[in-house]
C-alpha beads as a LAMMPS data file, in Angstrom:
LAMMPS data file: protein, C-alpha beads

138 atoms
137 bonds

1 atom types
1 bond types

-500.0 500.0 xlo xhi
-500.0 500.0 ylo yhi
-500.0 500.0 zlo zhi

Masses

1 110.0

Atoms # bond

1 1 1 -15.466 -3.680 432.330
2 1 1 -13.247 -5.915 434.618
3 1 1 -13.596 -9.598 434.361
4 1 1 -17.023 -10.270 436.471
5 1 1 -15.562 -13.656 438.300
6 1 1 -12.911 -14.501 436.169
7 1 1 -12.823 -17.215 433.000
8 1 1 -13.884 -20.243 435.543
9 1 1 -16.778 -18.100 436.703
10 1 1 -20.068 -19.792 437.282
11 1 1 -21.887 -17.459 435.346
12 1 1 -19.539 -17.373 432.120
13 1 1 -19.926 -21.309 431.995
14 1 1 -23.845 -21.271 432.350
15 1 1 -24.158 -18.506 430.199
16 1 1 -21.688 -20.091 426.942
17 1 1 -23.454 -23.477 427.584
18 1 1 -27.283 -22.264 427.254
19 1 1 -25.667 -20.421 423.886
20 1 1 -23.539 -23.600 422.518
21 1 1 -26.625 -25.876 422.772
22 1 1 -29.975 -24.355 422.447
23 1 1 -30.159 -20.195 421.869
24 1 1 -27.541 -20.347 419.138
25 1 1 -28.620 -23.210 417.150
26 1 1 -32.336 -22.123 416.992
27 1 1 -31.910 -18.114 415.957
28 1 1 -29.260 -19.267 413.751
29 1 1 -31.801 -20.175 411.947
30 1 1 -34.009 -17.208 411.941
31 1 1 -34.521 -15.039 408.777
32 1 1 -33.736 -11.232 410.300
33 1 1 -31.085 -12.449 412.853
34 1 1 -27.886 -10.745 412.330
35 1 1 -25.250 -13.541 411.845
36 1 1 -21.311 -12.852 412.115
37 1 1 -19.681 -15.355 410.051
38 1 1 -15.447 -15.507 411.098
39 1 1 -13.348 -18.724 410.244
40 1 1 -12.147 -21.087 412.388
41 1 1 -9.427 -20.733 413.925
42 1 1 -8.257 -24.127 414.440
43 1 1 -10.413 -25.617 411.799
44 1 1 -10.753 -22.973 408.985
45 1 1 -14.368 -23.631 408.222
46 1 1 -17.093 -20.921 408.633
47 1 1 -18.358 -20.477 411.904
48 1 1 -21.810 -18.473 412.137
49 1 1 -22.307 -16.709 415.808
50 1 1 -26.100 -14.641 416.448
51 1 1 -24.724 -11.307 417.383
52 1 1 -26.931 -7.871 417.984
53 1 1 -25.162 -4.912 416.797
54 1 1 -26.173 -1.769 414.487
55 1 1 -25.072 -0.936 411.136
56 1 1 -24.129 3.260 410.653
57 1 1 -22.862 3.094 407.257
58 1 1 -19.853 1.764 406.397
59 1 1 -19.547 0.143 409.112
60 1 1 -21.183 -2.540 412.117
61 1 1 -21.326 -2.072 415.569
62 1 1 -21.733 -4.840 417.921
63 1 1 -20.758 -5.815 421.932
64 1 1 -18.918 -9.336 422.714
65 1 1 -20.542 -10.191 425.946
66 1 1 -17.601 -12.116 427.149
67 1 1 -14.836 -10.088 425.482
68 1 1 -11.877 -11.930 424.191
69 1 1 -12.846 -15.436 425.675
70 1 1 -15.963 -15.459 423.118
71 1 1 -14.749 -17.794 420.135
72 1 1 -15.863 -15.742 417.751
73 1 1 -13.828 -13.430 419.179
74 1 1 -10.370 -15.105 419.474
75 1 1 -11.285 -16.356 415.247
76 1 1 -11.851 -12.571 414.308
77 1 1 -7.954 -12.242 416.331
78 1 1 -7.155 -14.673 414.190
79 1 1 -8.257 -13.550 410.737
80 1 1 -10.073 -10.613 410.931
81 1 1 -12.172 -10.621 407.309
82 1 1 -15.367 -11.817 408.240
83 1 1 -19.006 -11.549 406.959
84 1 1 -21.925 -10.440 408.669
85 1 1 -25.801 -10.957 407.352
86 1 1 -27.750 -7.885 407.532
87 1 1 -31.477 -8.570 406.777
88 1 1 -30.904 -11.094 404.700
89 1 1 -27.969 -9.991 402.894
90 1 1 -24.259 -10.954 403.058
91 1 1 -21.087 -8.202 403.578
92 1 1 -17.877 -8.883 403.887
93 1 1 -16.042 -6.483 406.228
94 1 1 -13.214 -6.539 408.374
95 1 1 -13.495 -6.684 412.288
96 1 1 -11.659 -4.847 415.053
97 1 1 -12.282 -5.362 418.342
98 1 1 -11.657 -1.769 420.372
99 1 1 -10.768 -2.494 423.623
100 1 1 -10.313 1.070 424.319
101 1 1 -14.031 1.638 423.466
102 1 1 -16.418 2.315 426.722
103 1 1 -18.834 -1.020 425.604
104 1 1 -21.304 0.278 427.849
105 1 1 -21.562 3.443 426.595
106 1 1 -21.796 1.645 423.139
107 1 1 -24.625 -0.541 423.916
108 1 1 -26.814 2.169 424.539
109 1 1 -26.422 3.208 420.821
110 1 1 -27.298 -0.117 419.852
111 1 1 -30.631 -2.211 419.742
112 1 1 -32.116 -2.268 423.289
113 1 1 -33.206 -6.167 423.792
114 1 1 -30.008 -7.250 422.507
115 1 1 -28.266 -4.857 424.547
116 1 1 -30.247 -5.236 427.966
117 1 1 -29.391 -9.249 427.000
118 1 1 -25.856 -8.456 427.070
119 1 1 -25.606 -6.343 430.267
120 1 1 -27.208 -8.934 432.414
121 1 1 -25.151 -12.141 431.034
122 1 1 -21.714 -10.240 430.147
123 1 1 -18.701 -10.895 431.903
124 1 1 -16.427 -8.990 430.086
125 1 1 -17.382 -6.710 427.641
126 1 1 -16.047 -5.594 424.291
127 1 1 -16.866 -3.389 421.467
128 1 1 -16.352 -4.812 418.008
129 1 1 -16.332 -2.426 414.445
130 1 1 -16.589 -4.046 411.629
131 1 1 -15.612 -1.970 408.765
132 1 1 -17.680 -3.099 405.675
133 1 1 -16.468 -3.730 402.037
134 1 1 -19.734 -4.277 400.034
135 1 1 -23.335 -5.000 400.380
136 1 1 -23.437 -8.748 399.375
137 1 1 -20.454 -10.351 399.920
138 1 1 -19.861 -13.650 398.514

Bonds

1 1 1 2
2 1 2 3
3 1 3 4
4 1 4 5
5 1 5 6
6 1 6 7
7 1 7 8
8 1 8 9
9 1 9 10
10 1 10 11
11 1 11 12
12 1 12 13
13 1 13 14
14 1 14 15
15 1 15 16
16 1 16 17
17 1 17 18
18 1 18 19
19 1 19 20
20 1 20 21
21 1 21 22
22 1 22 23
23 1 23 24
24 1 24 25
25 1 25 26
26 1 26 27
27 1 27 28
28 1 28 29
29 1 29 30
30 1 30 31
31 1 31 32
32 1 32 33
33 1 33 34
34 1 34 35
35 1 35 36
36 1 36 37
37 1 37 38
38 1 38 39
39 1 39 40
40 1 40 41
41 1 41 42
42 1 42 43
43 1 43 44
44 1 44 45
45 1 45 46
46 1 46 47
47 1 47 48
48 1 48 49
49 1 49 50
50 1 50 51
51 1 51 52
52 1 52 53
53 1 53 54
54 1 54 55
55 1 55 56
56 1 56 57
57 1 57 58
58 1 58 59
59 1 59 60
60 1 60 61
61 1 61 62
62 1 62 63
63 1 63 64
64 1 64 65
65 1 65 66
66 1 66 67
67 1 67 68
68 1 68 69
69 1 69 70
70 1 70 71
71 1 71 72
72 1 72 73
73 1 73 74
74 1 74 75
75 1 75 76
76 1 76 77
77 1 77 78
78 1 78 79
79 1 79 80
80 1 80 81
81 1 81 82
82 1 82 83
83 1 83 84
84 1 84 85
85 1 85 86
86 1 86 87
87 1 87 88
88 1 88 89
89 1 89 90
90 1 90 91
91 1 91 92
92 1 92 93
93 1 93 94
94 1 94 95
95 1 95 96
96 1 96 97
97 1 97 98
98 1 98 99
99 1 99 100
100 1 100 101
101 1 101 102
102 1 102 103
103 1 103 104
104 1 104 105
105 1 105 106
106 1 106 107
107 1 107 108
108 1 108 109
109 1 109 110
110 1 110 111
111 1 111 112
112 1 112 113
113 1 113 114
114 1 114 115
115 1 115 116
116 1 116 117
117 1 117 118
118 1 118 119
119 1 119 120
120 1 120 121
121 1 121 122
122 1 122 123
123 1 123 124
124 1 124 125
125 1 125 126
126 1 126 127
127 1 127 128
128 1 128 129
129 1 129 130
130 1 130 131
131 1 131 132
132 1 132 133
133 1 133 134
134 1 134 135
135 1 135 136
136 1 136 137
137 1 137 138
């Protein structure tokens, strides 16, 4: 999808700042919230992001509402090993984001309140596979 409004856009700066300060930090914290878990770019410590995706497998699914301006996003370009918490459990994987992917077409496979959450905020979306290595990570 183009860029809704570009990287200043009123939306993308509403949108990041309601995450930053009060949806992220509280379902963070909540038990059967899917966490992605990449390393800082600048810092090197973990950073945990809420993200809505799917596993199929070997393998998570999930849709970066604001493409390659999320953080998360430009730490997984970074180093791509990352760890994402599936019901409770740890994996280590490695992420890709696929550009190339339709991300639209992809949310529809995917849960639908995460998904309908990411159509109506996203500003430039992006498909991300993570290809998993085990089931509990370290």
């Amino acid at each position: 999808m183009p860029n809704a409004g570009g990287s200043g856009s009123w939306r993308f700066r509403a949108v990041t700042a309601l995450q930053r300060r009060i949806v992220n930090p509280v379902t963070r914290r909540l038990p059967g919230q899917i966490l992605l878990e990449t390393t800082g770019r600048k810092t090197g410590l973990p950073r945990r992001t809420p993200v809505g995706g799917r596993r199929e497998g070997r393998r998570f699914w999930l849709v970066a509402e604001h493409g390659n301006r999320a953080q998360y996003i430009r730490n997984i370009h970074a180093d791509p090993r990352v760890r994402v918490r599936l019901r409770g459990r740890w994996c280590t994987g490695t992420a890709q984001p696929l550009p190339e992917d339709d991300a639209r077409a992809r949310l529809r496979s995917l849960p639908f309140l995460n998904s309908a959450v990411v159509r109506a905020v996203g500003t430039e979306l992006l498909t991300v596979r993570v290809d998993l290595d085990d089931e509990t990570g370290s």
